[in-house]
KEBAKOL-25311 format. One record per residue (C-alpha): residue number from 1; residue in three letters; z, x, y. Coordinates in nm, 2 decimals, always signed. Example, Ala and Ser with C-alpha at 12.3 -4.5 7.8 and 13.67 -1.06 7.14 Angstrom:
k:1 r:ALA c3:+0.78 c1:+1.23 c2:-0.45
k:2 r:SER c3:+0.71 c1:+1.37 c2:-0.11
//
This chain:
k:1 r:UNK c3:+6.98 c1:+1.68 c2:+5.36
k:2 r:UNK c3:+6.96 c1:+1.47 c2:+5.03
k:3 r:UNK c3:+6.65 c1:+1.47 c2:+4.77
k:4 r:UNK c3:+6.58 c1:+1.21 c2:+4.53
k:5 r:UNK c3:+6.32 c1:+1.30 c2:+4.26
k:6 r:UNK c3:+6.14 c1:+1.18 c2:+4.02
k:7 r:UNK c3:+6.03 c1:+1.43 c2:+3.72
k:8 r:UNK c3:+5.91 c1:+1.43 c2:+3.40
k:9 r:UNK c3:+6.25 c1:+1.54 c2:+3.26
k:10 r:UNK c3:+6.51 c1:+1.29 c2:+3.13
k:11 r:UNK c3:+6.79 c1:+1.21 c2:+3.37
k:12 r:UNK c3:+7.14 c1:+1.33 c2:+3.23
k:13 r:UNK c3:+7.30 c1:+1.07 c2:+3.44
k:14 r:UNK c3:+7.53 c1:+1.33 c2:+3.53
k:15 r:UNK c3:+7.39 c1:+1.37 c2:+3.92
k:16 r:UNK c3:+7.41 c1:+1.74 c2:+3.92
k:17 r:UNK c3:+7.26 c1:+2.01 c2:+4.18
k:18 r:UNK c3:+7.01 c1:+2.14 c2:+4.05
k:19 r:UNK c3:+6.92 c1:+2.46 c2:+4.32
k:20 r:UNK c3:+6.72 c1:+2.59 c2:+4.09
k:21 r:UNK c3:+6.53 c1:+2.31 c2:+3.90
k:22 r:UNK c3:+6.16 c1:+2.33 c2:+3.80
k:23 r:UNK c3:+5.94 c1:+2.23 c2:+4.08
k:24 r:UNK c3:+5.66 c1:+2.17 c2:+3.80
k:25 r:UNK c3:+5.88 c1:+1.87 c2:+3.62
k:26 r:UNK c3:+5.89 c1:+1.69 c2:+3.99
k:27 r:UNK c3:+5.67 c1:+1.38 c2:+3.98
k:28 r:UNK c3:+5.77 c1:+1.27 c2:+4.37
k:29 r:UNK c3:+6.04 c1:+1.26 c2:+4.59
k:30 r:UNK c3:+6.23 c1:+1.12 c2:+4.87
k:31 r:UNK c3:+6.35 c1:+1.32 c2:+5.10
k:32 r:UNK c3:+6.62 c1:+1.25 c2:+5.36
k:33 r:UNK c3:+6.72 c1:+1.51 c2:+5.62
k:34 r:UNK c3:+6.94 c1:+1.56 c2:+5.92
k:35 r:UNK c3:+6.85 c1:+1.50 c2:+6.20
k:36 r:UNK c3:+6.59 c1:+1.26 c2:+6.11
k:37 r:UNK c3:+6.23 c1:+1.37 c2:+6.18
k:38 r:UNK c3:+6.09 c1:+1.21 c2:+5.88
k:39 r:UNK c3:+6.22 c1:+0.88 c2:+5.78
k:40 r:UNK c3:+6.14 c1:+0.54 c2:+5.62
k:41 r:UNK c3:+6.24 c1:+0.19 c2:+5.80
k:42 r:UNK c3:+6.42 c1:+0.06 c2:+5.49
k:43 r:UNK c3:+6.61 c1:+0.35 c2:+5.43
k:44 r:UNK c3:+6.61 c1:+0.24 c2:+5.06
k:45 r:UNK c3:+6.55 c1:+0.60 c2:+4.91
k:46 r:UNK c3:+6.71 c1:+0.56 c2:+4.55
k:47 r:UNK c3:+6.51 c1:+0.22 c2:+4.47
k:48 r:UNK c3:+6.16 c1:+0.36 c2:+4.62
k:49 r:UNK c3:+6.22 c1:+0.68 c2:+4.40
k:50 r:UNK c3:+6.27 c1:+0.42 c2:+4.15
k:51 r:UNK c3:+5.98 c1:+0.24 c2:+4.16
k:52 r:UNK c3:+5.81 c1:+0.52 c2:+4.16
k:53 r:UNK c3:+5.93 c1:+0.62 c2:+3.82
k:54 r:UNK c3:+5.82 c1:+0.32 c2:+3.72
k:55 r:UNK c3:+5.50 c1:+0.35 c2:+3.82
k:56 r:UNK c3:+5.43 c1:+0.54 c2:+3.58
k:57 r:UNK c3:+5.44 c1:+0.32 c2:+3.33
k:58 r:UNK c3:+5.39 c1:+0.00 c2:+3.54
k:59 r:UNK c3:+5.02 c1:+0.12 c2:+3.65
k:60 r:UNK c3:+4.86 c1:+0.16 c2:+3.31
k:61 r:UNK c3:+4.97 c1:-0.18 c2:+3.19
k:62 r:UNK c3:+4.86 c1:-0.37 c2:+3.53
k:63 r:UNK c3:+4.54 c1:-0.20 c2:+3.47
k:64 r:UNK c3:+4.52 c1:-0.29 c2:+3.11
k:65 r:UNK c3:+4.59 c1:-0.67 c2:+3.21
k:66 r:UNK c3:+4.33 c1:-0.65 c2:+3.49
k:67 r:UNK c3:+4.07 c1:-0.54 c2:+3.21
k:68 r:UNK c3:+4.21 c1:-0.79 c2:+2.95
k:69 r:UNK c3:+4.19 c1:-1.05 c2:+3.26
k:70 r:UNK c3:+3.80 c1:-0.95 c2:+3.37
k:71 r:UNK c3:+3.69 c1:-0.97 c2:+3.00
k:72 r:UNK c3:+3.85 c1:-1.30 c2:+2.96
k:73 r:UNK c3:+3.64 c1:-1.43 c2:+3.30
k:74 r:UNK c3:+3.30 c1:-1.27 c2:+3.17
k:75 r:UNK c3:+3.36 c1:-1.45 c2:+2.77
k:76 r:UNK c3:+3.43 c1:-1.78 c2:+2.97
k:77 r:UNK c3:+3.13 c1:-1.73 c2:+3.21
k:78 r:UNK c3:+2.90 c1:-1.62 c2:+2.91
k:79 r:UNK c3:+3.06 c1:-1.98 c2:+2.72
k:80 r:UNK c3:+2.95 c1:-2.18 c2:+3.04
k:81 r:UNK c3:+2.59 c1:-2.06 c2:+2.99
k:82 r:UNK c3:+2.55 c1:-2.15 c2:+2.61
//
């Protein structure tokens, strides 16, 4: 069984076992176990943990340019009726 996890702690880069880490710092994880009950088609575990670090970041400033987007449609729709 392997676990990939993504907390709110920095990563030492070091890729210790951690049996005893702090289940309250985990943010997700992937799991992959043996046999294979649960499993994902692309088996890409390490970049889906990724991107879901990222996400964390990556969300806020999509959102931001979806608001910075809308207000930019309603100032050009409001210009159109002047």
């Amino acid at each position: 069984m392997n676990l990939v996890a993504v907390g709110t702690a920095e990563d030492t880069g070091q890729a210790e076992r951690c049996p005893g880490f702090d289940h309250s710092a985990i943010v997700a994880a992937t799991l992959v176990q043996q046999p294979r009950y649960v499993d994902i088609a692309d088996e890409r575990w390490d970049e889906n943990a990724a991107f879901i670090a990222a996400a964390r970041t990556a969300v806020p400033e999509l959102l931001a340019e979806i608001a910075r987007l809308r207000a930019l449609v309603r100032q050009s729709r409001l210009s159109d009726t002047i």
